[in-house]
FITORTI-411831 format. One line per field, with one value per residue (C-alpha): residue number from 1; residue in one letter; x, y, z. Coordinates in steps of 0.1 Angstrom, whole numbers. Layout:
FITORTI-411831
nr <- [NUM ...]
rest <- [A ...]
east <- [X ...]
north <- [Y ...]
up <- [Z ...]
END
This chain:
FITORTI-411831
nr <- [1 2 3 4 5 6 7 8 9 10 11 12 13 14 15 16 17 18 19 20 21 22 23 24 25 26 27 28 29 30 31 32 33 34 35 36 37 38 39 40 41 42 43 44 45 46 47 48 49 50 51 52 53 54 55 56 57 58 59 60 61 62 63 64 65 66 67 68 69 70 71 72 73 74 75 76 77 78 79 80 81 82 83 84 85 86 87 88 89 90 91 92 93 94 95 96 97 98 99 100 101 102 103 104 105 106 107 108 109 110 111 112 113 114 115 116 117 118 119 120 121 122 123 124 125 126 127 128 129 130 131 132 133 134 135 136 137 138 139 140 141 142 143 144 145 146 147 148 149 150 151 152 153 154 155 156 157 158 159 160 161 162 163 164 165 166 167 168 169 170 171 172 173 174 175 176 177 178 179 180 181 182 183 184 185 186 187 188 189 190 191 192 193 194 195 196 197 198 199 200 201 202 203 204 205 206 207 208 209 210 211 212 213 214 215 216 217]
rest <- [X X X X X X X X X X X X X X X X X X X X X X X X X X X X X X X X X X X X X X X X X X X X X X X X X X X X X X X X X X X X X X X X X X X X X X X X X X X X X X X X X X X X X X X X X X X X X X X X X X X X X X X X X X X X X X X X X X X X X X X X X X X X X X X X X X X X X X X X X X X X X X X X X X X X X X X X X X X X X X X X X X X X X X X X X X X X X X X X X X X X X X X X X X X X X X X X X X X X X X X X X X X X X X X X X X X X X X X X X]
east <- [811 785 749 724 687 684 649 622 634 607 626 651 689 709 744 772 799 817 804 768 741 704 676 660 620 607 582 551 535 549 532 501 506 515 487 467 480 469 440 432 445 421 394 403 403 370 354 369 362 320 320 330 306 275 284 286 249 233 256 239 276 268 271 255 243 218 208 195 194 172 202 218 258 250 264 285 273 298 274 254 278 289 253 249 273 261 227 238 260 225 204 165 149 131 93 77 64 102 105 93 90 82 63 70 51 72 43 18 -7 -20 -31 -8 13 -12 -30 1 8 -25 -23 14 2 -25 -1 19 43 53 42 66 62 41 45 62 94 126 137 164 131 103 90 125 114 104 94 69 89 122 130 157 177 208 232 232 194 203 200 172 146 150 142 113 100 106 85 51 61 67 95 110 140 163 186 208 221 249 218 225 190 173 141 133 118 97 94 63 74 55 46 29 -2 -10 11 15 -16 -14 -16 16 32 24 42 72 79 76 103 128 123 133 159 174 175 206 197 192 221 221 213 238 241]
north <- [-539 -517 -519 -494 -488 -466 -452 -472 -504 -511 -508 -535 -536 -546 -557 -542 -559 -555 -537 -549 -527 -535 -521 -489 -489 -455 -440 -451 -417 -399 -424 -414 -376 -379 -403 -374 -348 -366 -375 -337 -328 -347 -336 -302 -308 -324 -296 -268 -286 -293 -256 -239 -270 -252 -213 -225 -238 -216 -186 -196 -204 -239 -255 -235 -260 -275 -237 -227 -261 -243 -217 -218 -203 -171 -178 -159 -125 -118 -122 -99 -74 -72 -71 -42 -22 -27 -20 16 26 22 51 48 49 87 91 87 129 138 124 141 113 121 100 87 67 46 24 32 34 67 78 56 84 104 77 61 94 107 68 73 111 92 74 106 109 142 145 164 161 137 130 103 87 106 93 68 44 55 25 6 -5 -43 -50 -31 0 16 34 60 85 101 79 91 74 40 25 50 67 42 14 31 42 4 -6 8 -13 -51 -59 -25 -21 2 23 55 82 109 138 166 170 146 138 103 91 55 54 30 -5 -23 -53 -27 -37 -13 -4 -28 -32 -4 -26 -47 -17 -7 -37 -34 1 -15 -40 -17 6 -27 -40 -3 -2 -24 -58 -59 -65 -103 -100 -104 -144]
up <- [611 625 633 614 611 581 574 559 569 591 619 618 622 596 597 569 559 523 492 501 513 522 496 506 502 487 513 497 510 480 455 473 461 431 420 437 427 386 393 403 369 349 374 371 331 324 342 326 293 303 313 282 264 283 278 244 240 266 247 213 199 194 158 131 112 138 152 122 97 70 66 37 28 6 -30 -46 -60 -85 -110 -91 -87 -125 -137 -108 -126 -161 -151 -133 -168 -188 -184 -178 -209 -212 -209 -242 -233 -238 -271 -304 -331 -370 -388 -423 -448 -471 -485 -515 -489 -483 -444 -429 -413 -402 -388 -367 -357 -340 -325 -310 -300 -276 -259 -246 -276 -291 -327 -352 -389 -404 -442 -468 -462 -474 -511 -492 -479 -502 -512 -497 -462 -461 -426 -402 -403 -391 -356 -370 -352 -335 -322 -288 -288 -297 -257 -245 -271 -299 -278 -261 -296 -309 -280 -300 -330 -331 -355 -357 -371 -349 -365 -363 -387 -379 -375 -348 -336 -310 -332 -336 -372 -372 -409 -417 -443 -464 -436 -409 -403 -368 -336 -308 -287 -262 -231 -246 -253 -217 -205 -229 -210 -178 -187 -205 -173 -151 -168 -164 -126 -110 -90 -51 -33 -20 16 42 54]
END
């Protein structure tokens, strides 16, 4: 047997005999660090945390939604986009100074033609002949009259022409020359006011130009 004080034991002896040893105590100094050393963790944690919290507001990089709450997410522009690229195939329709138009009678009514025609020359049209209609619409033509001509016209001068006559008929022939024929019918009564006429340009010029791009959200 032997005597032995083994650390931790508080100082006292203890005696060994047999398999049987006394229970050894952990220092209760390295309880003590790692509680510390956790506690300093979480300390350490929360503060990084509250820091990048303020550089966030301060920065302006806080939630969108209460920054700006009257901002809406831009839509889609597809739409847009497609109508943007039909709009830039059309051409602008030409100024009614580029067009020459002849002006045809198909109606028993005598002075129609000349009449229309010093009206249409007023409003900046170019006047070629002036006369009764061809055999084909003598007498033929049911409505207000008929905007005839090439068919490289039908999306720019025919509409612009068609504009000066409510309920115009628009259509083209296989001609080679650019003139433009508005062949009087049997239901014209006079020319579209001049002021709505005015207005008709101003829309066929508008729906010529593309869209604005959406801006930028």
């Amino acid at each position: 047997m032997s005597m032995l004080t083994p650390p931790g034991m508080g100082g006292k002896k203890y005696r060994i005999t047999g398999d049987r040893y006394p229970r050894m105590r952990r220092p209760r100094h390295r309880r003590r660090i790692i509680l510390t050393l956790v506690a300093t963790a979480c300390v350490l944690g929360l503060a990084g945390w509250g820091s990048l919290q303020l550089i966030d507001v301060f920065g302006g990089k806080g939630n969108t939604a209460q920054a700006a709450p009257g901002k809406k997410k831009c839509p889609p522009d597809a739409e847009a986009e497609r109508a943007r690229a039909k709009a830039a195939a059309r051409k602008p329709p030409p100024s009614p100074g580029a067009l020459t138009v002849n002006v045809f009678n198909a109606t028993p009514r005598s002075g129609l033609a000349k009449r229309t025609a010093d009206e249409l020359k007023k409003r900046g049209f170019k006047i070629g002949k002036v006369g009764n209609a061809p055999a084909d619409y003598d007498k033929q033509v049911k409505g207000a009259g008929i905007v005839l001509g090439p068919k490289a016209a039908a999306n720019g001068p025919l509409k612009l022409l068609a504009t000066q006559l409510t309920g115009a008929e628009q259509k083209t022939d296989n001609r080679k020359g650019t003139d433009i024929d508005l062949i009087i019918g049997s239901a014209f009564k006079d020319l579209t006011k001049a002021k709505d006429a005015q207005k008709a340009v101003a829309q066929l010029a508008q729906a010529s130009r593309p869209p604005a791009r959406p801006a930028k959200c």
